[in-house]
Every structure is written in structure tokens, then in C-alpha cells.
N, C-alpha and C positions, 0 to 999 in steps of 0.2 A: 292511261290517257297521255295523249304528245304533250309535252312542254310548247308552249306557244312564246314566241318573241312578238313585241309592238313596238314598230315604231312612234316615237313622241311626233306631236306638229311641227314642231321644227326640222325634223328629218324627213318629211315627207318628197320632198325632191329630191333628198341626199340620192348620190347613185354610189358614191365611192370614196374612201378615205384614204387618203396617200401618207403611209408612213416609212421612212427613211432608216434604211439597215446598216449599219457601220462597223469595223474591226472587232471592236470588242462585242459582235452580236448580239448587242443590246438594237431596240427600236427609237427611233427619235421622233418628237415632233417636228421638228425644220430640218433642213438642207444641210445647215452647219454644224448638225450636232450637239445640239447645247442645251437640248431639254428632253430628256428620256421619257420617255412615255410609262403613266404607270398602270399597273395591274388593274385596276378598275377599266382603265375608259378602255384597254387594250380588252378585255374580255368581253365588255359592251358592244364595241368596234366587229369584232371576231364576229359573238353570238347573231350579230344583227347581218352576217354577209359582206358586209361594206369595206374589208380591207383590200389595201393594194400594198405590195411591200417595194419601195425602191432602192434597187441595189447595183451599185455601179449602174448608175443612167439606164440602169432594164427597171422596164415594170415587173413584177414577179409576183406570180397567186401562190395563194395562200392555200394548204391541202390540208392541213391538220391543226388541231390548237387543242391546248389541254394546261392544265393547273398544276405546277409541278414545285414543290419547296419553295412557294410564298412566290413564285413567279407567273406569270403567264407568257407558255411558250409554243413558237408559229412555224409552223415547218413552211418552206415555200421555194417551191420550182425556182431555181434558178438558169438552168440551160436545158433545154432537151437535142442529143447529137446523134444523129443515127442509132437509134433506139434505146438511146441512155439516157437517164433522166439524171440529172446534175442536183442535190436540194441542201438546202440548210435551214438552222433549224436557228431562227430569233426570237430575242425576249425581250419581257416588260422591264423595270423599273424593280428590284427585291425593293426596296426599303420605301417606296409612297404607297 
């Protein structure tokens, strides 16, 4: 049988969740970098559809996610160039 996800009431308009990708390819909650997003709500986020990853002022989808060494990590289109797909691959929070 499928594994089913539900959204809560509170997520019921949610469409999208914007989280911000920076140097050391960790995930952030804000703009400026200053609170790492951790392995719980990023898998949440993931399992439920709803990320967008922002990198350098591009929105960037997300194409894969998986549990890897107490991390959760997001692969995500970064450019596509005349039939090349550009991706990197960002993470959660190891230590919350």
C-alpha cells in the first residue's frame, strides 16, 4: 500500500515554501543566512511537495531528497543551458 502524506489545517493554502541555499550548501530559513533549517521540518517540507530552494536570486526545484548521515539532502536544478542541466545538491541542519 502507498504511503500517504496529509496536510495539517494550517497548511491547507500553503502552495510553497521558500528556503535559501548559501556557500556552505547548507539550507537557511531567511535571506541572511542565520538560521539553518533542520532535518525534521526540511523532510516535512520535502515529503509534503512544498519546497522552492533560493539560490543566487533563482528559484530552483527541487528533483530529489533522501536521508543521508543524520542529514537531509535536496538536489535542485539550478540552470538548464542548451540541453544541460546544471544541479546541486543542499542540506539540512546535522546537529538539530
Amino acid at each position: 500500500m502507498a504511503t500517504k502524506t496529509y496536510s495539517t489545517s494550517e497548511e491547507k493554502f500553503l502552495r510553497s515554501v521558500t528556503l535559501y541555499a548559501h556557500t556552505d550548501n547548507k539550507l537557511y530559513y531567511d535571506k541572511a543566512h542565520t538560521q539553518k533549517v533542520n532535518k525534521a521540518d526540511l523532510m516535512n517540507i520535502c515529503a509534503k511537495g512544498l519546497l522552492t530552494v533560493m539560490k543566487d536570486n533563482t528559484f530552483c526545484a527541487p528533483v530529489a531528497f533522501k536521508e543521508n548521515s543524520g542529514e537531509v539532502e535536496v538536489t535542485v536544478i539550478t540552470a538548464v543551458t542548451g540541453g544541460t542541466v546544471t544541479a546541486i545538491t543542499v542540506k539540512s541542519d546535522s546537529h538539530v
